[in-house]
mmCIF file of the C-alpha atoms, coordinates in Angstrom:
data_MODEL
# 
_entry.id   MODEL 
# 
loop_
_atom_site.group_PDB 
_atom_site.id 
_atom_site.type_symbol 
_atom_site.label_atom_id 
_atom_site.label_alt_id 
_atom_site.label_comp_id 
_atom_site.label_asym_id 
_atom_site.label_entity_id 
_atom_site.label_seq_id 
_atom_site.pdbx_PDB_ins_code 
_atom_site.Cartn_x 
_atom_site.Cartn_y 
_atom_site.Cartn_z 
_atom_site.occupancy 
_atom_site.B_iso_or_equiv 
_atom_site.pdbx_formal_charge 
_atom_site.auth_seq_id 
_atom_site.auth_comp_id 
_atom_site.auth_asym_id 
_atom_site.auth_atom_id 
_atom_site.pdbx_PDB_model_num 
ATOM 1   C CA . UNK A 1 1   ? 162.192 102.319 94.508 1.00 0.00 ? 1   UNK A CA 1 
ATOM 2   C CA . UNK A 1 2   ? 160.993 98.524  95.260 1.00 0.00 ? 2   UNK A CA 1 
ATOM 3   C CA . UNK A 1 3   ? 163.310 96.015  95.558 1.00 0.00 ? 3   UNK A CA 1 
ATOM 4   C CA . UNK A 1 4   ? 162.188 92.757  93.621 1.00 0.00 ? 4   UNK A CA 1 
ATOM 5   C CA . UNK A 1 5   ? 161.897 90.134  96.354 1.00 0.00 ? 5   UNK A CA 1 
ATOM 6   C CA . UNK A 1 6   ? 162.141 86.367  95.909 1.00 0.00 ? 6   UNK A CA 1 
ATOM 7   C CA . UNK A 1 7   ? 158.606 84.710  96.317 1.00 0.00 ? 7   UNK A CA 1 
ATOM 8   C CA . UNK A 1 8   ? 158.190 81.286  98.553 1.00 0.00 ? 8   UNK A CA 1 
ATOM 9   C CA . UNK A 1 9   ? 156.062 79.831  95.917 1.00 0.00 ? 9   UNK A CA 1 
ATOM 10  C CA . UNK A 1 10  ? 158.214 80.705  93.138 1.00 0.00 ? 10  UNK A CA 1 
ATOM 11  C CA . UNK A 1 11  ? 162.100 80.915  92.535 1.00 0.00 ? 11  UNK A CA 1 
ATOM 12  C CA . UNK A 1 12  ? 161.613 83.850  90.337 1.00 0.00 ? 12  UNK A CA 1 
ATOM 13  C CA . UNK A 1 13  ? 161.616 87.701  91.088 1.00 0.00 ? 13  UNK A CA 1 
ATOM 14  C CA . UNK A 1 14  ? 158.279 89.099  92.085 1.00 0.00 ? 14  UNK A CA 1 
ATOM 15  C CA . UNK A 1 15  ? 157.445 92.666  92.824 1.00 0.00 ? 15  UNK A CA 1 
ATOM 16  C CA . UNK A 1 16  ? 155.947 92.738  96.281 1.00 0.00 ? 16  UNK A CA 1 
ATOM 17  C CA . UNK A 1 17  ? 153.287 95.677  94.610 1.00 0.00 ? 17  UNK A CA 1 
ATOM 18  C CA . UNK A 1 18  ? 151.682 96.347  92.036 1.00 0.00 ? 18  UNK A CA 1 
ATOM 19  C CA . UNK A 1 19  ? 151.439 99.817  92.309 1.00 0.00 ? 19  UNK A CA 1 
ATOM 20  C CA . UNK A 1 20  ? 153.118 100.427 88.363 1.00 0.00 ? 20  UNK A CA 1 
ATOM 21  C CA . UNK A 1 21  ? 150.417 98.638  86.845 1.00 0.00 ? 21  UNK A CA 1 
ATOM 22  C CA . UNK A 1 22  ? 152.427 96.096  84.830 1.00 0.00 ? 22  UNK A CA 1 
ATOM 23  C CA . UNK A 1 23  ? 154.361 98.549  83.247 1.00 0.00 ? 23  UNK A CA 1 
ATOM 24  C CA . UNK A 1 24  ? 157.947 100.111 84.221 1.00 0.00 ? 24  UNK A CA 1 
ATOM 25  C CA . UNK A 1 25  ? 159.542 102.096 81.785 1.00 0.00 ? 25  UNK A CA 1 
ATOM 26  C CA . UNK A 1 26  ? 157.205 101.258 79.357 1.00 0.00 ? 26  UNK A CA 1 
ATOM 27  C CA . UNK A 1 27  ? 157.944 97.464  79.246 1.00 0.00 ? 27  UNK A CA 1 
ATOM 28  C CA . UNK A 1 28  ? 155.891 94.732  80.986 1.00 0.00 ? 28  UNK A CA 1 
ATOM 29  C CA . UNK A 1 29  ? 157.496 93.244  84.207 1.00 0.00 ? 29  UNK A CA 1 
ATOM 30  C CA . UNK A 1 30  ? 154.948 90.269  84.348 1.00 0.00 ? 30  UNK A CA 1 
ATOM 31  C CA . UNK A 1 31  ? 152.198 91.389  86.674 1.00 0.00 ? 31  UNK A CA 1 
ATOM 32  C CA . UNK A 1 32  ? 148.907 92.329  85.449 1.00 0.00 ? 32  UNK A CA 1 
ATOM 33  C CA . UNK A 1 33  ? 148.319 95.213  83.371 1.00 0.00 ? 33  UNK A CA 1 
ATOM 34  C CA . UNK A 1 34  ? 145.592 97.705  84.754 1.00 0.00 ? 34  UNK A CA 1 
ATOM 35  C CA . UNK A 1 35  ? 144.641 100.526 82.437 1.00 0.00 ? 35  UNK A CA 1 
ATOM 36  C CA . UNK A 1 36  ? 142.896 103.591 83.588 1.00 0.00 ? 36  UNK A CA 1 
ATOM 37  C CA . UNK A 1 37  ? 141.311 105.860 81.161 1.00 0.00 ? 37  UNK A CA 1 
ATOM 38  C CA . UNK A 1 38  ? 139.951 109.584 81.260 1.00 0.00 ? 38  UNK A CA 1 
ATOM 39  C CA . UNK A 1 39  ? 138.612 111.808 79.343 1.00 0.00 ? 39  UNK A CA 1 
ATOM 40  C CA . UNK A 1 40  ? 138.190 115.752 78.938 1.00 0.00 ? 40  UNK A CA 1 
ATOM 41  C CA . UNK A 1 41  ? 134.073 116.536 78.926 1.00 0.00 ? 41  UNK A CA 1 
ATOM 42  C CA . UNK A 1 42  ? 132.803 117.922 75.736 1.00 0.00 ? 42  UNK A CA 1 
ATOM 43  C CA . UNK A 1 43  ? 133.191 121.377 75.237 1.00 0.00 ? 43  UNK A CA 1 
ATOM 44  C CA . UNK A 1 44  ? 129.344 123.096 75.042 1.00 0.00 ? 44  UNK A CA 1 
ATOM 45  C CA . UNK A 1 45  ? 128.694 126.858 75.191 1.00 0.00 ? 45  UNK A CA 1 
ATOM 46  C CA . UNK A 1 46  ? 126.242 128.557 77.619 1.00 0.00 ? 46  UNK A CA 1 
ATOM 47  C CA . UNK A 1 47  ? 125.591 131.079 74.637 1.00 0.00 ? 47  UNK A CA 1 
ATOM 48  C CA . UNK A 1 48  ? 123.327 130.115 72.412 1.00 0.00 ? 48  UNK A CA 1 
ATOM 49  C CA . UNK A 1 49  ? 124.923 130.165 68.654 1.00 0.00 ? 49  UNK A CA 1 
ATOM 50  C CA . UNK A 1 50  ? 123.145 131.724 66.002 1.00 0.00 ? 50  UNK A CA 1 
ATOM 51  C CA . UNK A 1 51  ? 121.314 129.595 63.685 1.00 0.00 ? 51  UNK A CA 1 
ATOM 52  C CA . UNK A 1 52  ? 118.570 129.104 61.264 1.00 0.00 ? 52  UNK A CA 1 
ATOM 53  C CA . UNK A 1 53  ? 115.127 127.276 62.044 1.00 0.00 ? 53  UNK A CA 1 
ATOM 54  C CA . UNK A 1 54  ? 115.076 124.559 59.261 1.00 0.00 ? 54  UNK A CA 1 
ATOM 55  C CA . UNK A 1 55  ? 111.048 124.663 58.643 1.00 0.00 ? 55  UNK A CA 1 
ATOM 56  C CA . UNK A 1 56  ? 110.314 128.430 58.485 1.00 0.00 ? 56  UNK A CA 1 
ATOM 57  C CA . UNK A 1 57  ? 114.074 129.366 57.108 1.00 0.00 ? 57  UNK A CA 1 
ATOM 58  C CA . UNK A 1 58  ? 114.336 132.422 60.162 1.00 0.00 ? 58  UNK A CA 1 
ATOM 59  C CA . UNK A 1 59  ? 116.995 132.790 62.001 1.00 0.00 ? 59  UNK A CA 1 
ATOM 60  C CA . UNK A 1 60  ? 116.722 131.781 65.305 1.00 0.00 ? 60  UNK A CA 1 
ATOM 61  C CA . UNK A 1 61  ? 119.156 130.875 68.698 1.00 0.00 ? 61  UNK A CA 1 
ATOM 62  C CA . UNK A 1 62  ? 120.039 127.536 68.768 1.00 0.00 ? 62  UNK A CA 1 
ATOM 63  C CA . UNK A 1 63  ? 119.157 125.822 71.839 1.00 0.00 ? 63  UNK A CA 1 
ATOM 64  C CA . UNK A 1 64  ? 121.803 124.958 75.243 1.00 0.00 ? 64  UNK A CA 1 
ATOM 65  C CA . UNK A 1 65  ? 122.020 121.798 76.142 1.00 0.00 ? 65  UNK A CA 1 
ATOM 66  C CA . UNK A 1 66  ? 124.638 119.650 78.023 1.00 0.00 ? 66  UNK A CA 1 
ATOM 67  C CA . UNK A 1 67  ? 125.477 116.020 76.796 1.00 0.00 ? 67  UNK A CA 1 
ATOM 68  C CA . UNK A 1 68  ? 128.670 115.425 78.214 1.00 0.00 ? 68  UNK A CA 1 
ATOM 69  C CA . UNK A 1 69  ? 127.092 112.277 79.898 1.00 0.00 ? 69  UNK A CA 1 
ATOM 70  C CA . UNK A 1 70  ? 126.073 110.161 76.714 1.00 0.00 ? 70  UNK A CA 1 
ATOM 71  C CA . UNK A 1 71  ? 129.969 109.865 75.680 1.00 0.00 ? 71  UNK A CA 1 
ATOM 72  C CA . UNK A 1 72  ? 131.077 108.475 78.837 1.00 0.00 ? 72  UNK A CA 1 
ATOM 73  C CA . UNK A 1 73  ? 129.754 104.914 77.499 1.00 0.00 ? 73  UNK A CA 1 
ATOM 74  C CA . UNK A 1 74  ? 130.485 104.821 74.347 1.00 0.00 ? 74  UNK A CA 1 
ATOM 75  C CA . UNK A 1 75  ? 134.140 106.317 75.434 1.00 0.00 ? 75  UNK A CA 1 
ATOM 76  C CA . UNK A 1 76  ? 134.592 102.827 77.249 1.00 0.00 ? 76  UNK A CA 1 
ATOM 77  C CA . UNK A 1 77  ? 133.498 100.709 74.664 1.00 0.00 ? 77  UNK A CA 1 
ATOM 78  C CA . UNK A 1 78  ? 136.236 102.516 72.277 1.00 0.00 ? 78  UNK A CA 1 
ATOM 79  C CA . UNK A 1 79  ? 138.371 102.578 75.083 1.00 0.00 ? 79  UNK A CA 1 
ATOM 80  C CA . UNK A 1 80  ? 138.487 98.696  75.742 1.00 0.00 ? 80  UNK A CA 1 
ATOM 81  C CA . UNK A 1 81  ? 138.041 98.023  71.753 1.00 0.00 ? 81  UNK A CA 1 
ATOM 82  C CA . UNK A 1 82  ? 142.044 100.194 71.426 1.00 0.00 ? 82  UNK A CA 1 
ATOM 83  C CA . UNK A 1 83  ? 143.791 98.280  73.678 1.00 0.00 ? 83  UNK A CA 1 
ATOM 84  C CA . UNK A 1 84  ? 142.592 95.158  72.892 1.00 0.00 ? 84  UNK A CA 1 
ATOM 85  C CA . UNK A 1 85  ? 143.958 96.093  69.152 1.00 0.00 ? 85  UNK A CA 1 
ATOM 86  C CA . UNK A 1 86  ? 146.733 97.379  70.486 1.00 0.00 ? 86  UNK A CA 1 
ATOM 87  C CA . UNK A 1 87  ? 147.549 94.269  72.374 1.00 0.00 ? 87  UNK A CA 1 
ATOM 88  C CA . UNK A 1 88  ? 146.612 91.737  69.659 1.00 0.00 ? 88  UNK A CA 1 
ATOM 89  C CA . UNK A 1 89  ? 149.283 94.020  67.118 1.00 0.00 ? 89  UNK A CA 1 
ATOM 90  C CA . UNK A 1 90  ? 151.969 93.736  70.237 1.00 0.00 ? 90  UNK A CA 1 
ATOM 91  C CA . UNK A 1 91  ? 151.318 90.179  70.824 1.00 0.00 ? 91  UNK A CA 1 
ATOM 92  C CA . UNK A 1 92  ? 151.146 89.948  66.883 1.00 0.00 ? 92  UNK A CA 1 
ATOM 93  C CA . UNK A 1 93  ? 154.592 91.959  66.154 1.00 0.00 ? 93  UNK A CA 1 
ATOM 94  C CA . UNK A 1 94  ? 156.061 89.546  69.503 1.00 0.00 ? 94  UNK A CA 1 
ATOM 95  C CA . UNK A 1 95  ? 155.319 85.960  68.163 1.00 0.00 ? 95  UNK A CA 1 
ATOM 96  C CA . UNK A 1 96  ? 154.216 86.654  64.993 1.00 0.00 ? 96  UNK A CA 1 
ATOM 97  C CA . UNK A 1 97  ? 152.682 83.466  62.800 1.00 0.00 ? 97  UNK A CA 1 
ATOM 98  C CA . UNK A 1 98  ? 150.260 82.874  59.926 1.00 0.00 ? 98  UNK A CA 1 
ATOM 99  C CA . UNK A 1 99  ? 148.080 81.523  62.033 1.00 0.00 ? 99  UNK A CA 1 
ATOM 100 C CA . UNK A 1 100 ? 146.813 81.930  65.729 1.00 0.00 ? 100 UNK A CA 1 
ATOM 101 C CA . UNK A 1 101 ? 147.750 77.897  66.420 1.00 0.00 ? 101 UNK A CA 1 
ATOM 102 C CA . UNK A 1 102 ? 151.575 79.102  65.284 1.00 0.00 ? 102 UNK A CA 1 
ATOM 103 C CA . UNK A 1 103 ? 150.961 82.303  67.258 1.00 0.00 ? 103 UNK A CA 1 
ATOM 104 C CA . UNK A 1 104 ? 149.964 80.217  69.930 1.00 0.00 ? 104 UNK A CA 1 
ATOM 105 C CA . UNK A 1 105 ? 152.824 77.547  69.747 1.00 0.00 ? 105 UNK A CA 1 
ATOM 106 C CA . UNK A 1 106 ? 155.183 80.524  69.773 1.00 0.00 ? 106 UNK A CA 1 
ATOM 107 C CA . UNK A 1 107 ? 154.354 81.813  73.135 1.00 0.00 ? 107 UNK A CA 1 
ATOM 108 C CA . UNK A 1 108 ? 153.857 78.631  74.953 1.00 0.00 ? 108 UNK A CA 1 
ATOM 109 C CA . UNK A 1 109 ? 157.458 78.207  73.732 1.00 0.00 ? 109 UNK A CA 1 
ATOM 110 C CA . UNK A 1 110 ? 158.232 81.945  74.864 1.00 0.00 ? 110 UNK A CA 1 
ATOM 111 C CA . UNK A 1 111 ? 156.650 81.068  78.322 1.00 0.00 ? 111 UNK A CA 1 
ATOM 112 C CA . UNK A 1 112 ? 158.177 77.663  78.622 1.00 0.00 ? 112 UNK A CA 1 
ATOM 113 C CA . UNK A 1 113 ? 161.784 79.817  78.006 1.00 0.00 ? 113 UNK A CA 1 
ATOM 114 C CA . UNK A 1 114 ? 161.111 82.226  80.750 1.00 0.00 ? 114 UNK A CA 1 
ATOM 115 C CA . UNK A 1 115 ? 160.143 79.452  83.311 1.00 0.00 ? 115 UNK A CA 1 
ATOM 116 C CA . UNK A 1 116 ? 163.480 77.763  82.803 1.00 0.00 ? 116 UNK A CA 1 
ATOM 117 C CA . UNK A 1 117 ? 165.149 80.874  82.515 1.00 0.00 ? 117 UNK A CA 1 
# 
């Protein structure tokens, strides 16, 4: 277990690690969030499947081939596209607001709060 230490710079609690990521017991304790991501490879046979040659209507073996590596990309892109929406919803459902300027003013207040806190 860490024990929150006082910071010279700051009069507030600090962790002296960030070794939870920004997260303990699923609720942010102020440092920066780091997200790690994995993902299982996609399943492929090393039997060819049974299928049927389009053109001369035969059946034929459908070829092997691995493509595992193509979804790695696009995985991050989806990746980093879901937690920014979930974010934006948390940060939405937090300070909520018509408007980002209300959003806005809302969590300067919120962060103004915590600073005198």
């Amino acid at each position: 277990m860490q024990i929150p230490a006082i910071d010279a710079g700051d009069p507030g609690f600090v962790r002296r690690t960030n070794r939870a990521g920004g997260l303990e017991g699923g609720i942010t304790n102020g440092e920066e969030i780091r997200v790690r991501g994995y993902m299982k490879p996609i399943s492929t046979l090393r039997k060819a499947l049974e299928s049927v040659d389009i053109n001369t209507k035969e059946p034929s073996l459908a070829a092997f081939e691995r493509s595992d590596i193509t979804a790695v990309p696009a995985a991050g892109v989806i990746g980093e596209a879901m937690l920014a929406v979930v974010l934006a919803n948390s940060m939405r459902e937090k300070f909520g607001g018509d408007s980002m300027d209300e959003i806005g003013r809302t969590f300067e207040s919120y962060k103004e709060m915590l600073r005198t806190y």
